[in-house]
VOBA-1610 file (N, C-alpha, C; in pm, whole numbers, padded with zeros to 5 digits, always signed):
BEGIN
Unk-02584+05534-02817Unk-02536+05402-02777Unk-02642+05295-02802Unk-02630+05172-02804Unk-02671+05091-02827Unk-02819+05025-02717Unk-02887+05019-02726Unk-02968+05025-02604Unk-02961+04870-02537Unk-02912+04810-02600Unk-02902+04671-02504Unk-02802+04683-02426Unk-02652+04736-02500Unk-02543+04764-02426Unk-02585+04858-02284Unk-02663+04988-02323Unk-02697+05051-02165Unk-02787+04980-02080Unk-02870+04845-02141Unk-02955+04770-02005Unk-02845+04696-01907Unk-02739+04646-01995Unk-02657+04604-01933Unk-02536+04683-01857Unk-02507+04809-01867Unk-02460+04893-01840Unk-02552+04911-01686Unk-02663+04967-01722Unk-02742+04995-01583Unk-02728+04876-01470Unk-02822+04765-01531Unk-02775+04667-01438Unk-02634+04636-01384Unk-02507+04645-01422Unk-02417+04604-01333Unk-02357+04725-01230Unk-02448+04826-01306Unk-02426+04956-01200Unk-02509+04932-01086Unk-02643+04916-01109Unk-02702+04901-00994Unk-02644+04788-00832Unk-02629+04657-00951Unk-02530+04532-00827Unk-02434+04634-00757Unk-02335+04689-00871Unk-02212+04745-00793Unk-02240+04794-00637Unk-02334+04936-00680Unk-02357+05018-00564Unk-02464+04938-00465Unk-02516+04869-00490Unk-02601+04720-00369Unk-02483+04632-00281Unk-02379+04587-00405Unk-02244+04536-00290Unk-02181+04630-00239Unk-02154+04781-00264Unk-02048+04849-00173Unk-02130+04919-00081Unk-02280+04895-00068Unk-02331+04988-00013Unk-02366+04894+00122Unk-02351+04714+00113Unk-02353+04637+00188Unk-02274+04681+00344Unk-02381+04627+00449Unk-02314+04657+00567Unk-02178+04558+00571Unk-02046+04611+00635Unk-02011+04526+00677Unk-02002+04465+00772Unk-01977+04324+00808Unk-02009+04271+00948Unk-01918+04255+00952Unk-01881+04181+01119Unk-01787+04155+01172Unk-01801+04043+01329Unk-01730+03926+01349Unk-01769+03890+01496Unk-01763+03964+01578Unk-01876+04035+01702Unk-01851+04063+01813Unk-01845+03997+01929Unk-01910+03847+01935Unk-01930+03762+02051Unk-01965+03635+01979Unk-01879+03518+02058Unk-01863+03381+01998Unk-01921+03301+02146Unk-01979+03214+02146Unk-02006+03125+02222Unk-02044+02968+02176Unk-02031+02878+02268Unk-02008+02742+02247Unk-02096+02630+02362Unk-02120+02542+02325Unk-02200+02432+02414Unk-02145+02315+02404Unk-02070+02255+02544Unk-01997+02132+02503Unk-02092+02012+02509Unk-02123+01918+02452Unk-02200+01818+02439Unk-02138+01654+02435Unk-02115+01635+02604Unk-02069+01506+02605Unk-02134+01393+02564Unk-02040+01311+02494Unk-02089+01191+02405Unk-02023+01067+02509Unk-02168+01037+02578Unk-02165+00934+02686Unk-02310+00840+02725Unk-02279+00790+02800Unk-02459+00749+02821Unk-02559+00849+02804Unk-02559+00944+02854Unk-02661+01070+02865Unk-02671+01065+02752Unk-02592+01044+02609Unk-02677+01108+02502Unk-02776+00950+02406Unk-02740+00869+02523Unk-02802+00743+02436Unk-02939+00735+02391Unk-03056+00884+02506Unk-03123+00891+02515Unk-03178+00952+02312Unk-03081+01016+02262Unk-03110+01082+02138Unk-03068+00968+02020Unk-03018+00864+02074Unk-02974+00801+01953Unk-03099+00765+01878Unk-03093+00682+01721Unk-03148+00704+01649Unk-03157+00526+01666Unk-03265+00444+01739Unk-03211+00308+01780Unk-03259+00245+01683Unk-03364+00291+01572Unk-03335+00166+01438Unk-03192+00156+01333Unk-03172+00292+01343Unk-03001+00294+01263Unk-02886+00242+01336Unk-02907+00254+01502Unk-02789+00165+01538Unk-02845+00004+01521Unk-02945-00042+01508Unk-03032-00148+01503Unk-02896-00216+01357Unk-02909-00128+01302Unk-02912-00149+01124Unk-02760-00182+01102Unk-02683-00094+01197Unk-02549-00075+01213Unk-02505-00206+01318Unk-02556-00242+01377Unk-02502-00364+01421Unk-02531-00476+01362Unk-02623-00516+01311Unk-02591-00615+01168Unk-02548-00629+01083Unk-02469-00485+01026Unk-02336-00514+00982Unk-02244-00530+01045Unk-02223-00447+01136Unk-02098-00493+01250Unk-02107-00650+01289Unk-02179-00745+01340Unk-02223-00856+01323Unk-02145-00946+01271Unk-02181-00921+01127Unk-02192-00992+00924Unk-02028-00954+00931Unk-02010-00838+00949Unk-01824-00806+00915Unk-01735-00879+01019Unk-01800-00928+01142Unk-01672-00964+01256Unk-01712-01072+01211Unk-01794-01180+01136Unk-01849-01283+01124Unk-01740-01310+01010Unk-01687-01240+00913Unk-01614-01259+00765Unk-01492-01254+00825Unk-01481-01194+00910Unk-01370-01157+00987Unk-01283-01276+01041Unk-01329-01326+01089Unk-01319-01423+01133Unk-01286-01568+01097Unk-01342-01573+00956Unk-01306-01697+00897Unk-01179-01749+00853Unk-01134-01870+00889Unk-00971-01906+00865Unk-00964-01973+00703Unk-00846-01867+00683Unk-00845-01901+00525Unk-00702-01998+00494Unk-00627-02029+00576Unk-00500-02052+00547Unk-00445-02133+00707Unk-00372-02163+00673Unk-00257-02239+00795Unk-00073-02198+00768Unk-00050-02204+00852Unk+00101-02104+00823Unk+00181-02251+00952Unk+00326-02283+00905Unk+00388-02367+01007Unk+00430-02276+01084Unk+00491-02173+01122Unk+00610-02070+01199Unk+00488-01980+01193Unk+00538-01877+01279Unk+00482-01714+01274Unk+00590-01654+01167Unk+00569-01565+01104Unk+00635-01479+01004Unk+00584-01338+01048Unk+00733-01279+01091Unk+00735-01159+01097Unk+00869-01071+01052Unk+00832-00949+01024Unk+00883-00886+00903Unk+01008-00783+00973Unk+01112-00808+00948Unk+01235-00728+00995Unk+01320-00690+00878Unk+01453-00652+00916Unk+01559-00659+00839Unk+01660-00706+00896Unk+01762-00692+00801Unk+01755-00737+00654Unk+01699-00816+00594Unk+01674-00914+00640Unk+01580-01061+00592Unk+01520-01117+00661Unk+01374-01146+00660Unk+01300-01231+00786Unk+01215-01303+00677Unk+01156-01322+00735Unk+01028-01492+00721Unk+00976-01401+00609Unk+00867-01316+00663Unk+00762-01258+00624Unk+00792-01148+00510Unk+00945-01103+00525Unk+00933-00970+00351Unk+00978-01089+00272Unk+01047-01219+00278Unk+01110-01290+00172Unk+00946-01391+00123Unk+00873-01398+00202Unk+00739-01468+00158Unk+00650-01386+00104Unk+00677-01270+00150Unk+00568-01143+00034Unk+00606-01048-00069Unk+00757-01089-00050Unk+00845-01024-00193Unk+00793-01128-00293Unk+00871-01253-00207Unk+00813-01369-00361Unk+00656-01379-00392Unk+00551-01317-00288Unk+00447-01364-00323Unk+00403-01268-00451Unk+00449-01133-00441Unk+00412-01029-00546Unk+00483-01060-00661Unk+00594-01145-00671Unk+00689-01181-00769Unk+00595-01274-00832Unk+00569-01378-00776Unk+00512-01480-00808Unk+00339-01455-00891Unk+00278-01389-00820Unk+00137-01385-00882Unk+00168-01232-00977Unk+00261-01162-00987Unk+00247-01069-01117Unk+00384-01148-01256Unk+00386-01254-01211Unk+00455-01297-01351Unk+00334-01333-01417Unk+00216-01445-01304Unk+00107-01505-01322Unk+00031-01394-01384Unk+00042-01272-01384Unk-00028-01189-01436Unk+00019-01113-01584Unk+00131-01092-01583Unk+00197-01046-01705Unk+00212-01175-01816Unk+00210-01285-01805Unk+00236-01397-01851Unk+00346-01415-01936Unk+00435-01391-01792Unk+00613-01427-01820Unk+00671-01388-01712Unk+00802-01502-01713Unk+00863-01417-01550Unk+00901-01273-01512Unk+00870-01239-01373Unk+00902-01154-01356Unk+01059-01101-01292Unk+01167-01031-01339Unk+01268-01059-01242Unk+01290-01034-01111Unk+01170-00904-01064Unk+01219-00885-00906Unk+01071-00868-00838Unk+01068-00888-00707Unk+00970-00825-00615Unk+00993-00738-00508Unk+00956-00649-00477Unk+00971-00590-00391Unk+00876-00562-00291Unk+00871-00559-00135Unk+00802-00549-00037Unk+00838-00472+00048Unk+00823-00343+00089Unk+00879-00254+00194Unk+00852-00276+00307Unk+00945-00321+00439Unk+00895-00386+00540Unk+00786-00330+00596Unk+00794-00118+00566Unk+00706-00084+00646Unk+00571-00102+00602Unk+00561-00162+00491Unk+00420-00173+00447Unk+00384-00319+00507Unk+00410-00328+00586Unk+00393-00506+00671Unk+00322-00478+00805Unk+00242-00433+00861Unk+00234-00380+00969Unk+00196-00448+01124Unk+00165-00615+01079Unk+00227-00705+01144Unk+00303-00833+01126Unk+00242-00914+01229Unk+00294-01051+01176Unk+00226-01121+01127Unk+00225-01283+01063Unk+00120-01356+01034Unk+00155-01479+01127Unk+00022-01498+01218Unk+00037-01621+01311Unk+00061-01751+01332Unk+00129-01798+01392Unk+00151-01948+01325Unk-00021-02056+01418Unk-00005-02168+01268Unk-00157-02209+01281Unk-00242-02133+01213Unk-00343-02092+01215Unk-00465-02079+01158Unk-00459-01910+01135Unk-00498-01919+01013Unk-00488-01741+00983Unk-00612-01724+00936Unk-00683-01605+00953Unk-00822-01559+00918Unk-00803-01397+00832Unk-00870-01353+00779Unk-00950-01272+00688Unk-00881-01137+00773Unk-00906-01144+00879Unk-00869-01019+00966Unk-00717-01024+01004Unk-00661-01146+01007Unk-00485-01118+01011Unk-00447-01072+00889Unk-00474-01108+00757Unk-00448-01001+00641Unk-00503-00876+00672Unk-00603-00829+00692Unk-00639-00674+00699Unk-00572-00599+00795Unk-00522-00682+00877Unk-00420-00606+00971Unk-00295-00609+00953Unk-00257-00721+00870Unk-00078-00706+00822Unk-00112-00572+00677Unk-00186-00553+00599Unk-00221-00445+00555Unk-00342-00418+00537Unk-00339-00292+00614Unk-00485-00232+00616Unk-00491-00093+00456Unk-00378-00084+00387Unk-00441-00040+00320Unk-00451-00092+00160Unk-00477+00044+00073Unk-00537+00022-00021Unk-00499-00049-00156Unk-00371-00062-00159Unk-00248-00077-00199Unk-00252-00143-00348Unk-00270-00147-00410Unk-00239-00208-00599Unk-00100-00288-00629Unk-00129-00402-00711Unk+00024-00419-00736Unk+00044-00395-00888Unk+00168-00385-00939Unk+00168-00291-01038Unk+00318-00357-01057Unk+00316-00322-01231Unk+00433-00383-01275Unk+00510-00257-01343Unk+00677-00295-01271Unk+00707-00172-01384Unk+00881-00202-01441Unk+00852-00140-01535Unk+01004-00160-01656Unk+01111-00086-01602Unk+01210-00082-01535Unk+01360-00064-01500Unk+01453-00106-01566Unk+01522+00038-01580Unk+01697+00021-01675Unk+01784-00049-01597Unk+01881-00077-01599Unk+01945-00145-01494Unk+02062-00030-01403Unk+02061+00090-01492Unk+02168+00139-01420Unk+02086+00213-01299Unk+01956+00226-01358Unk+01822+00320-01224Unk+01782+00181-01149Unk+01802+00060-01173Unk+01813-00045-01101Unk+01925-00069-00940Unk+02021+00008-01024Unk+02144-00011-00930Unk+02144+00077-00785Unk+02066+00235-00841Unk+02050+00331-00770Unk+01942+00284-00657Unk+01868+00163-00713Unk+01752+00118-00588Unk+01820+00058-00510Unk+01881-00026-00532Unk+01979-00127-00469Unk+02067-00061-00347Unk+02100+00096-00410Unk+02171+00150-00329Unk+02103+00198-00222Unk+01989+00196-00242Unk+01906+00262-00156Unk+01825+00144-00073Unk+01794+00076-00132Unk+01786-00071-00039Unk+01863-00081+00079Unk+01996-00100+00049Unk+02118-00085+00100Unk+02085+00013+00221Unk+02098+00160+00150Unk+02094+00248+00288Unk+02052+00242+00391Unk+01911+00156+00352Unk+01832+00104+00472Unk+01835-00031+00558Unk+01934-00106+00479Unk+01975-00204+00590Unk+01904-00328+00505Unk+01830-00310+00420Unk+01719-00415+00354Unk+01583-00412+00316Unk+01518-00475+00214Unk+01400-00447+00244Unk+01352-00596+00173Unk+01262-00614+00163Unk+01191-00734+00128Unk+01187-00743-00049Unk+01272-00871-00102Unk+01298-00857-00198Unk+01306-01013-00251Unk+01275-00992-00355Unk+01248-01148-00464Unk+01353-01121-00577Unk+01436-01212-00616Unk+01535-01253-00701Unk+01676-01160-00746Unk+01670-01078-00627Unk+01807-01007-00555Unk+01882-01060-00506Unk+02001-01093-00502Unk+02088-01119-00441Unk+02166-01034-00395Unk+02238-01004-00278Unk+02389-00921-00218Unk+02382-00884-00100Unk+02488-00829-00074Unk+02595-00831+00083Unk+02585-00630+00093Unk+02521-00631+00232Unk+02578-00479+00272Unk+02651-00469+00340Unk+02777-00379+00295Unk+02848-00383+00412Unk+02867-00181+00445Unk+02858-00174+00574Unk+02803-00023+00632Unk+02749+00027+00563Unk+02653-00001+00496Unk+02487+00034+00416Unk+02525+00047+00263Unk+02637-00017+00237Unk+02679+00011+00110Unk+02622-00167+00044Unk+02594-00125-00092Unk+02561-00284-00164Unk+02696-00331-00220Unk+02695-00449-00229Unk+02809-00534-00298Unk+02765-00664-00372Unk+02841-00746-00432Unk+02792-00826-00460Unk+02671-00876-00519Unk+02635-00785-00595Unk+02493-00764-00601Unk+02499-00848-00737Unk+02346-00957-00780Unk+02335-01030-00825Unk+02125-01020-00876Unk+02114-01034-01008Unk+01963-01044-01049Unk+01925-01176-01131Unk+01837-01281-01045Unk+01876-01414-01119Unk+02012-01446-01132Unk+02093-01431-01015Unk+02212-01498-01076Unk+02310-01435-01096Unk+02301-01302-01223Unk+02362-01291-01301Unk+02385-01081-01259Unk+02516-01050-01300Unk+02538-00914-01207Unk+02437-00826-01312Unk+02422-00713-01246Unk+02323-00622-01347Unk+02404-00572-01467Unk+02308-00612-01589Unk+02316-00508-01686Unk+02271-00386-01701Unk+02308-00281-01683Unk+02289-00121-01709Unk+02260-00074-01858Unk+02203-00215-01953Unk+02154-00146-02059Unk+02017-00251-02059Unk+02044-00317-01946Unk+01879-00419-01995Unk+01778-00349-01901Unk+01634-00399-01951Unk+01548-00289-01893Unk+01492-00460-01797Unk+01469-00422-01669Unk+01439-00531-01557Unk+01273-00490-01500Unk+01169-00615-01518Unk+01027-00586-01471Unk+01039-00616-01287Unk+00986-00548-01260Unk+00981-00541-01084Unk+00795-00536-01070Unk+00767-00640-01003Unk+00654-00623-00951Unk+00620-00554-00782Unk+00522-00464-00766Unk+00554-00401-00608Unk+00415-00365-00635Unk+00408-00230-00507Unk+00272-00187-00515Unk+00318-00080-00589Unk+00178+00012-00561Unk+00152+00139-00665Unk+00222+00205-00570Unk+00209+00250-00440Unk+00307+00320-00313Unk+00457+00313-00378Unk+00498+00223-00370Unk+00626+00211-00400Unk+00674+00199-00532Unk+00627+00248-00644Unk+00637+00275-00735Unk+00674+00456-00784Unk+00575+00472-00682Unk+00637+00639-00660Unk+00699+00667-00638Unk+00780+00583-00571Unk+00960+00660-00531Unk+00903+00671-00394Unk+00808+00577-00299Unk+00794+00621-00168Unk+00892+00525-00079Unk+00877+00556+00027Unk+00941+00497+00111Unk+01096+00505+00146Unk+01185+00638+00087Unk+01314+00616+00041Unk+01364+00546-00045Unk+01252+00491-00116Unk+01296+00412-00265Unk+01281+00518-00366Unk+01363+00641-00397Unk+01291+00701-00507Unk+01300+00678-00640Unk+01416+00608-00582Unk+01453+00573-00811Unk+01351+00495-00865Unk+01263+00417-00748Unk+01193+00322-00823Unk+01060+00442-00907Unk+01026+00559-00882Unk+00988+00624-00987Unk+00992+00656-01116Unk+01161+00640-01118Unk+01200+00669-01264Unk+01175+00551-01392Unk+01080+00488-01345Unk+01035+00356-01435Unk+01008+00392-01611Unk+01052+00290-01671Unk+01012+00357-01806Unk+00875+00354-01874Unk+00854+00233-01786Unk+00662+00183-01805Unk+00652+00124-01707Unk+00479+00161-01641Unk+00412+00109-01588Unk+00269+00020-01603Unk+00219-00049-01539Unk+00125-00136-01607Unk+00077-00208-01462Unk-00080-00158-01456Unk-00169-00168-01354Unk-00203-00333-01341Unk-00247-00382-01275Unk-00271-00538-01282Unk-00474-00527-01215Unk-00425-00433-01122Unk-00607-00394-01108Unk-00656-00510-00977Unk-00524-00532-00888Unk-00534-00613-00828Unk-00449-00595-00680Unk-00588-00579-00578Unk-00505-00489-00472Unk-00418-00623-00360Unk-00308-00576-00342Unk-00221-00681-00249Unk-00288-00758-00151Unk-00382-00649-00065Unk-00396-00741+00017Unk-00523-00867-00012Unk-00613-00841-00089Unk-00654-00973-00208Unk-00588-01050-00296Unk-00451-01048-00316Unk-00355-01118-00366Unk-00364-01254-00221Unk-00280-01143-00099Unk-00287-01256-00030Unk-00369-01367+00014Unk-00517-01315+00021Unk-00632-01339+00111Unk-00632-01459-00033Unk-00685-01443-00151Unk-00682-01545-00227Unk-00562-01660-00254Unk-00438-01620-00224Unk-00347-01732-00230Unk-00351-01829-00055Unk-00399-01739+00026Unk-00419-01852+00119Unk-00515-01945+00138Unk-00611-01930+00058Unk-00763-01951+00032Unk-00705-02103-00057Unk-00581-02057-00146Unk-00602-02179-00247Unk-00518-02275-00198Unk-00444-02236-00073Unk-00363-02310-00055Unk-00417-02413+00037Unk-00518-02337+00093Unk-00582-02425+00201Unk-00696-02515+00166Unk-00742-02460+00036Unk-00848-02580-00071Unk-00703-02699-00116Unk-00599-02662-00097Unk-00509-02762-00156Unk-00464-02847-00042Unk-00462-02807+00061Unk-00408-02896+00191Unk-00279-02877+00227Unk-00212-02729+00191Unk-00092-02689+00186Unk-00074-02626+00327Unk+00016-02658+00403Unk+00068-02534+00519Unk+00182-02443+00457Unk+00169-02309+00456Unk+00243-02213+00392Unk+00381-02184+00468Unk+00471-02201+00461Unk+00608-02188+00516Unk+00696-02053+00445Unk+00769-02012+00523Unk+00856-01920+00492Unk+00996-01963+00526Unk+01150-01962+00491Unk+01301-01971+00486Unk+01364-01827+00496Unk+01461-01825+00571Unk+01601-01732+00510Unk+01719-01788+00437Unk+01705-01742+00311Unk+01801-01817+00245Unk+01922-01719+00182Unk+01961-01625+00266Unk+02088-01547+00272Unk+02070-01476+00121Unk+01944-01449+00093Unk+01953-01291-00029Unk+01956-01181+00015Unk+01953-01167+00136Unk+02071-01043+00169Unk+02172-01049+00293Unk+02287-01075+00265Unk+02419-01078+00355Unk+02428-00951+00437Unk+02513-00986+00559Unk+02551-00856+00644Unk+02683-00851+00638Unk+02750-00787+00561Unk+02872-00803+00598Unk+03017-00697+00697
//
């Protein structure tokens, strides 16, 4: 035989019989020390790192804090239609046409991604991070119209959801009347919907909105959409208002 082949031969003989010849163990006795986290342990803290840690805590409630915007009403987010999904449907409508550079036909806003209200009077940095605290992208995507219709239906099921240049009437969770710009859907035209990346997945009981034919990142997370459009509105001397203007009927 080959004599390199038997060094290597020997050696994996030797490992073998070293692992099977290994004791095996096993737990016989487990024990534990509970260590309350209270004053008593303030004595161990580490007081230049909390030192360090409260000047950011500080600096962040300090950013926190700053009023970026003025609002006339409180806007808060229900269904079928309230203040707040018809002002953040259009707002995602509005700044991803600004982004694609051409209109967009729809927006969409899932109420549950609203997670409060926005206050009337003076709004700060921290009422956006709390109407969404998360991470969220907005994102543009290409819809057929007949996988258009299937959202609608599903809109519907739910009673409503926050929507830009939709029109129609539910009646016992069914859609009717249903209208895009105006005009009833075509099931061979392909329709751009601006939303987040969440709801692009087909989350929320929206699943058709998955079946998109293209998607296209904007690289631009919602809740900095908002924080900057209130910012400009308030360098402009604008108070931001919200309407119900019956784009979605109860019937």
């Amino acid at each position: 035989m080959n004599k390199k082949f038997l060094q290597k031969l020997s050696f994996f003989l030797i490992i073998f019989i070293l692992v099977s010849c290994a004791p095996k163990w096993k737990i016989v006795k487990t024990s534990s020390t509970r260590i309350a986290i209270d004053n008593t342990t303030e004595k161990l803290a580490n007081k230049q790192y909390i030192n360090y840690l409260q000047t950011i805590s500080e600096e962040m409630d300090r950013q926190m804090k700053i009023v970026i915007g003025q609002t006339a009403q409180q806007m808060s987010a229900d269904r079928p239609e309230s203040l707040l999904s018809n002002f953040s449907s259009d707002l995602v409508r509005e700044v991803g046409s600004q982004l694609l550079g051409q209109p967009i036909d729809i927006g969409i806003m899932n109420v549950g991604g609203l997670r409060t209200q926005i206050p009337k009077g003076d709004v700060t940095v921290s009422n956006i991070y709390e109407l969404m605290p998360f991470e969220n992208e907005l994102v543009i995507i290409w819809l057929r119209g007949d996988v258009l219709q299937k959202v609608i239906d599903e809109i519907a099921a739910k009673n409503g959801e926050g929507q830009s240049g939709i029109q129609m009437t539910i009646h016992n969770k069914k859609a009717a009347n249903v209208t895009v710009g105006g005009k009833p859907i075509d099931v061979n035209k392909l329709y751009t919907i601006a939303l987040s990346d969440y709801m692009a997945g087909g989350n929320d009981e929206l699943y058709s909105l998955k079946n998109y034919v293209n998607l296209q990142h904007t690289g631009q997370k919602i809740r900095d959409i908002f924080i900057d459009f209130f910012r400009k509105a308030k360098e402009e001397g604008r108070i931001l208002d919200s309407k119900l203007d019956g784009r979605i009927k109860i019937n």
